[in-house]
N, CA, C and O atoms as CSV, one atom per row, in Angstrom:
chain,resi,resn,atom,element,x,y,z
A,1,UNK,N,N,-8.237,5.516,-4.208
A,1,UNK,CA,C,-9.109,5.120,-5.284
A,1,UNK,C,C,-9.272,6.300,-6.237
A,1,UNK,O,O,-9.684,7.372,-5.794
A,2,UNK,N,N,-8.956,6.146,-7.575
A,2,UNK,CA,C,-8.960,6.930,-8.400
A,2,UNK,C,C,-10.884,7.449,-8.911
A,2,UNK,O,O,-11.564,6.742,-9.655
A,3,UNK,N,N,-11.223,8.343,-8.494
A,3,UNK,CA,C,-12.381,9.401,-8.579
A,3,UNK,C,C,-12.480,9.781,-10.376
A,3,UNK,O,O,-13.458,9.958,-11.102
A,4,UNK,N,N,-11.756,9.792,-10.513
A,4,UNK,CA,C,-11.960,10.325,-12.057
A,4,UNK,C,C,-10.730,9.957,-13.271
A,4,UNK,O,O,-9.601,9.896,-12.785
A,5,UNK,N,N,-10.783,9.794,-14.255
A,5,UNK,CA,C,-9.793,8.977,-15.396
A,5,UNK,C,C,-8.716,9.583,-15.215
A,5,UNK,O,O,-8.602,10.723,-14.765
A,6,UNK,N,N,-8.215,9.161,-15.413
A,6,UNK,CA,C,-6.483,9.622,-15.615
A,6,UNK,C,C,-5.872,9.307,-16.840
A,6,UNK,O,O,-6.605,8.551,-17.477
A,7,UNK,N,N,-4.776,9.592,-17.461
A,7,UNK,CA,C,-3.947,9.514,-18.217
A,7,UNK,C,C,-4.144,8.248,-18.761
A,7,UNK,O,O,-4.580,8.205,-19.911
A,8,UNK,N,N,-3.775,6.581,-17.818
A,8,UNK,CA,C,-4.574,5.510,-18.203
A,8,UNK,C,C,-4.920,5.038,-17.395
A,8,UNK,O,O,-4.688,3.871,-17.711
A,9,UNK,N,N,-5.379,5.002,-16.410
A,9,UNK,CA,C,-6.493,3.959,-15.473
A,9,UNK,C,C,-7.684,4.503,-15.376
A,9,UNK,O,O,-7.744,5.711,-15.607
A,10,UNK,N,N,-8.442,4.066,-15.157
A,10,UNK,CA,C,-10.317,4.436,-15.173
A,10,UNK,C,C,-10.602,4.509,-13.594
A,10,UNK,O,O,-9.803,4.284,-12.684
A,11,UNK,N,N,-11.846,4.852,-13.515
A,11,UNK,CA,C,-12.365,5.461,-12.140
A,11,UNK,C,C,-12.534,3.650,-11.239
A,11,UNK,O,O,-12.739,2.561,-11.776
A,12,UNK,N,N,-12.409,3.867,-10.267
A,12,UNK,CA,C,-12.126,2.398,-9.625
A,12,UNK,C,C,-10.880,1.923,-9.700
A,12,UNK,O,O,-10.810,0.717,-9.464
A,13,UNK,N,N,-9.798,2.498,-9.967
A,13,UNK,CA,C,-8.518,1.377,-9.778
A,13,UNK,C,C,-8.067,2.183,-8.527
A,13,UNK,O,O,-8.229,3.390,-8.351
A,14,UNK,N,N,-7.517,1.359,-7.752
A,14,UNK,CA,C,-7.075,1.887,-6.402
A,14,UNK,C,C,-5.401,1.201,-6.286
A,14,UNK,O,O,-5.260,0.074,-6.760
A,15,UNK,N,N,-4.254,1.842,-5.702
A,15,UNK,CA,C,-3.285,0.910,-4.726
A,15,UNK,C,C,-2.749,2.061,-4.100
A,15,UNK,O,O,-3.393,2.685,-3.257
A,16,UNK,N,N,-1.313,2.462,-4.554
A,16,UNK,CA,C,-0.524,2.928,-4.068
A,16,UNK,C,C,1.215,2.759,-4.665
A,16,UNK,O,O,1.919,1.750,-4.701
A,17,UNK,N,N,1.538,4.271,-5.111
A,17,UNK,CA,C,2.957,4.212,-5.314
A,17,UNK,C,C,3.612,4.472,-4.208
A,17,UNK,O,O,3.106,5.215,-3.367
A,18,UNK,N,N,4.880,3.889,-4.016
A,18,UNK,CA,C,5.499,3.481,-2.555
A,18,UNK,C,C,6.740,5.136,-3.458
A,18,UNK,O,O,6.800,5.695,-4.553
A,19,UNK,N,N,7.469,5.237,-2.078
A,19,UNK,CA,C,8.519,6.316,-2.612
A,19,UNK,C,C,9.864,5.734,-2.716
A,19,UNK,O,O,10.816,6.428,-3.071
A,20,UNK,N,N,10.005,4.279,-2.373
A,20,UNK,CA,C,11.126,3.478,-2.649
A,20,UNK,C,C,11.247,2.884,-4.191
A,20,UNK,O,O,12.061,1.974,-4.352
A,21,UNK,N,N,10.468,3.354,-5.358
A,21,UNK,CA,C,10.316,2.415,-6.306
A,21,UNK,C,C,9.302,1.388,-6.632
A,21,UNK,O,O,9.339,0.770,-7.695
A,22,UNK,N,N,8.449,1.212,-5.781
A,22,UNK,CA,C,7.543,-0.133,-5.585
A,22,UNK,C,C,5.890,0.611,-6.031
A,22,UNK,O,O,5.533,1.486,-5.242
A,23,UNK,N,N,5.148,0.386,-6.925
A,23,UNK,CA,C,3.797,0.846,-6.716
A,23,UNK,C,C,2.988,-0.610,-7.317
A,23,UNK,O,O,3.609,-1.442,-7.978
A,24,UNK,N,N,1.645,-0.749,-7.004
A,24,UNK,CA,C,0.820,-1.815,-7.044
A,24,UNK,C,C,-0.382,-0.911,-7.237
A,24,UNK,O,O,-0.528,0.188,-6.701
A,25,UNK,N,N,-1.394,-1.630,-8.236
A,25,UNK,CA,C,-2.594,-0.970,-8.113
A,25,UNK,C,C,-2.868,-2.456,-8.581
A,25,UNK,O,O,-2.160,-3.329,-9.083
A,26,UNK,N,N,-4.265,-2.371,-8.184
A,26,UNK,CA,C,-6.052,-2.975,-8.930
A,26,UNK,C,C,-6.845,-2.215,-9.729
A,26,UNK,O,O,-6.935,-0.997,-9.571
A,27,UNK,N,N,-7.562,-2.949,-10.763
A,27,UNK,CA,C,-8.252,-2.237,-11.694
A,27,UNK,C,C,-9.563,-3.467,-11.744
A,27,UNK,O,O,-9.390,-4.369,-12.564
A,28,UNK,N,N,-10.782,-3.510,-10.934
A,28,UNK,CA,C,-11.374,-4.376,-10.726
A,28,UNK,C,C,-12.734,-4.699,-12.114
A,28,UNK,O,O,-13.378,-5.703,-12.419
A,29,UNK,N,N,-12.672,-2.735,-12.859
A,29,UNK,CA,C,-13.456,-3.011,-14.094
A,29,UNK,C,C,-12.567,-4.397,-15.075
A,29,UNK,O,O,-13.077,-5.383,-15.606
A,30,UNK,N,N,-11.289,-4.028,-15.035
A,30,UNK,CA,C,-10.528,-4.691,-16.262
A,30,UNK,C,C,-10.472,-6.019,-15.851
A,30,UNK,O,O,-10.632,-6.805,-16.785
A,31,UNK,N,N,-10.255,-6.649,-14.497
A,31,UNK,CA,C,-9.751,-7.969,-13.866
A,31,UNK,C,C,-8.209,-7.512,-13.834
A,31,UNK,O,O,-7.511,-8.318,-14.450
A,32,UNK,N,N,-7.663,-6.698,-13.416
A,32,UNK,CA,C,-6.215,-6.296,-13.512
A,32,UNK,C,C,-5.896,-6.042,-12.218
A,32,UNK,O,O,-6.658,-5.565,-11.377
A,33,UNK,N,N,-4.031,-6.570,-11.967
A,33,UNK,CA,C,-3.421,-6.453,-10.759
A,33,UNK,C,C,-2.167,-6.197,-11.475
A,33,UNK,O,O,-1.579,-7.105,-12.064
A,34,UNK,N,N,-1.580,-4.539,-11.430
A,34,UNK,CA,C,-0.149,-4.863,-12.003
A,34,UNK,C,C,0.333,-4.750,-10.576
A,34,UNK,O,O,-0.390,-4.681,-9.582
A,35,UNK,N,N,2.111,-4.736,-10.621
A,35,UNK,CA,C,2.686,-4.769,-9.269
A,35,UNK,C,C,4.144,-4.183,-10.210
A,35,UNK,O,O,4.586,-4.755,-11.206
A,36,UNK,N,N,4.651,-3.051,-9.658
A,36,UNK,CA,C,6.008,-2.265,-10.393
A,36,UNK,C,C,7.361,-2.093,-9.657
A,36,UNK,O,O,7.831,-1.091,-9.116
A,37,UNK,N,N,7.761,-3.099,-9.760
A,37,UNK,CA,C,8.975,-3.030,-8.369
A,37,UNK,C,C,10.440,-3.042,-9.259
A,37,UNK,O,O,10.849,-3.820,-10.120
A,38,UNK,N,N,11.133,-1.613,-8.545
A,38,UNK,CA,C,12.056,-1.504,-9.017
A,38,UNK,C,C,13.289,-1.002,-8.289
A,38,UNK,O,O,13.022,-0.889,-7.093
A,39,UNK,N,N,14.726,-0.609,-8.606
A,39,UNK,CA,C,15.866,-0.325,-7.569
A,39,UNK,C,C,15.991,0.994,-7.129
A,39,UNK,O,O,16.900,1.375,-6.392
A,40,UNK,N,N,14.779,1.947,-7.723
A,40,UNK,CA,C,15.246,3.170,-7.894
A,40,UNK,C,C,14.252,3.880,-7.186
A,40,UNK,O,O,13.095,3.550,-7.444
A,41,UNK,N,N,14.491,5.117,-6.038
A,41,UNK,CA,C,13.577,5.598,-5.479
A,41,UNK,C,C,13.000,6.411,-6.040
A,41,UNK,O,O,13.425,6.464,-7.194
A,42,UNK,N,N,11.933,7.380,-5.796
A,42,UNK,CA,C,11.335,8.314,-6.461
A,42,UNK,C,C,11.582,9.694,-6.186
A,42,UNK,O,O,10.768,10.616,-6.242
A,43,UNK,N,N,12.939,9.745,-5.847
A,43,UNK,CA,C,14.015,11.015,-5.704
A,43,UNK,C,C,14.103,11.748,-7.229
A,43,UNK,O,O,14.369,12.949,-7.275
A,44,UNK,N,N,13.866,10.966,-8.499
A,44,UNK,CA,C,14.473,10.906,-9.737
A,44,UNK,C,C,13.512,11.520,-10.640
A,44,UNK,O,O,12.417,11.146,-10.218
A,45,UNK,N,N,13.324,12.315,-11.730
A,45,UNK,CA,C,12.013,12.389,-12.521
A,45,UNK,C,C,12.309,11.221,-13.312
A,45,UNK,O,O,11.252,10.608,-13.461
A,46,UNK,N,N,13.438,10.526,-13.992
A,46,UNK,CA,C,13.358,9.298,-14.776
A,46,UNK,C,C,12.554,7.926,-13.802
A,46,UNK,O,O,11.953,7.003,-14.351
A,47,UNK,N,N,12.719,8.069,-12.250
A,47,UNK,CA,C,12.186,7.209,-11.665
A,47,UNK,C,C,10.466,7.209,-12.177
A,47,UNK,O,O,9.823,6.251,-12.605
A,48,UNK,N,N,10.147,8.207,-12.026
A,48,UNK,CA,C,8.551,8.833,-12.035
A,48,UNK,C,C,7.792,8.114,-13.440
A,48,UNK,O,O,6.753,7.470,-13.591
A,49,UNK,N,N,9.014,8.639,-14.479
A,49,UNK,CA,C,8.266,8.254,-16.061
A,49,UNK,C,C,8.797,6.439,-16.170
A,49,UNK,O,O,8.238,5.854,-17.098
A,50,UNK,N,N,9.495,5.818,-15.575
A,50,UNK,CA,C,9.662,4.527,-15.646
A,50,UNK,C,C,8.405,3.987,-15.230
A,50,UNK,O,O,7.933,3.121,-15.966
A,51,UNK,N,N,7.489,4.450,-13.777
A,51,UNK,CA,C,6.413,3.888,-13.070
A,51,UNK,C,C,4.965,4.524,-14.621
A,51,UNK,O,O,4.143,3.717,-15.055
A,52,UNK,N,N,5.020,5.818,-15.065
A,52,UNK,CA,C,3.904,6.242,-15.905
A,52,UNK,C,C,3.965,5.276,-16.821
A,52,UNK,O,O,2.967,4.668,-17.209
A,53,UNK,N,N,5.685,4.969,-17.421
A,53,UNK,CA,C,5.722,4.087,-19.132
A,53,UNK,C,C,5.055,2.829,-18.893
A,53,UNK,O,O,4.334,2.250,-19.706
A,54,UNK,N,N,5.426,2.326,-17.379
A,54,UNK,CA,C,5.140,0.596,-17.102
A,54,UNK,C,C,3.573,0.514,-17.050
A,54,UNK,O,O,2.961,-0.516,-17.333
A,55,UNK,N,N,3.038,1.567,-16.703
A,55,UNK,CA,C,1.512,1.504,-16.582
A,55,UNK,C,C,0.794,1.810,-17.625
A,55,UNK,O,O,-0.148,1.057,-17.874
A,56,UNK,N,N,1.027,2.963,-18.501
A,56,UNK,CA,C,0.433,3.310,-19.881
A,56,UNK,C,C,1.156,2.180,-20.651
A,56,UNK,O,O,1.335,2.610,-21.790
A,57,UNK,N,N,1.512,1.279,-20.570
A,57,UNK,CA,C,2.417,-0.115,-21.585
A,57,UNK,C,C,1.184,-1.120,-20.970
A,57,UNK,O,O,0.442,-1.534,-21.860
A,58,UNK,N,N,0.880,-1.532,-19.739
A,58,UNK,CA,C,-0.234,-2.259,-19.291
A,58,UNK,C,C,-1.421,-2.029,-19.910
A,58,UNK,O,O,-2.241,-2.785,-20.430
A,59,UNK,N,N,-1.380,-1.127,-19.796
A,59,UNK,CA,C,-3.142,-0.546,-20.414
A,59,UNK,C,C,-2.881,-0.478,-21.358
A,59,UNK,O,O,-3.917,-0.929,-21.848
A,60,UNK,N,N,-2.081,-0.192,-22.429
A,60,UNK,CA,C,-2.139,-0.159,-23.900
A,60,UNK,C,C,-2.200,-2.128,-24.579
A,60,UNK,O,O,-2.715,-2.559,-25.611
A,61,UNK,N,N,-1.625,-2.699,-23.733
A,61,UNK,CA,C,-1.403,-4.346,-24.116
A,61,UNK,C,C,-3.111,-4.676,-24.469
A,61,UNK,O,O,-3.580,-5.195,-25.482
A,62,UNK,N,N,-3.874,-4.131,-23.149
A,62,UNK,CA,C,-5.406,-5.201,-23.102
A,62,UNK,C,C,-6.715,-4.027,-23.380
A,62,UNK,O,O,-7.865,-4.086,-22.945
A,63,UNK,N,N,-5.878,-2.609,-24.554
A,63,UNK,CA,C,-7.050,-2.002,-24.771
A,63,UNK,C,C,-7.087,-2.378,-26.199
A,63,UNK,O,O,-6.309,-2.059,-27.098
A,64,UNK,N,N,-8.365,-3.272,-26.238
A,64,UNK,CA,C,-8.382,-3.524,-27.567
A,64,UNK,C,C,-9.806,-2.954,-28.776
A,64,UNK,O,O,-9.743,-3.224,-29.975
């Protein structure tokens, strides 16, 4: 559970990035469930900024 803001999620979103490619969080202020599943493990720094872009792209859609 995220303790303090980050880059883009707010305090209360909780999941987990997997090291196969796969991360899921909740964001229970927003009503939000993303889910990021992809082929590529997190061996990669392009793996890393694919999981940051898909999430700062979520949060940028429903900050209005």
């Amino acid at each position: 559970m995220r303790t303090c803001r980050g880059d883009y999620a707010p305090i209360g979103q909780f999941g987990w990035d997997g090291g196969s490619g796969t991360a899921t969080y909740a964001d229970p202020a927003n009503q939000l469930t993303g889910i990021l599943l992809t082929q590529v493990g997190a061996s990669t720094p392009d793996s890393m900024r694919l999981s940051h872009d898909f999430w700062t792209t979520l949060y940028q859609a429903i900050d209005d």
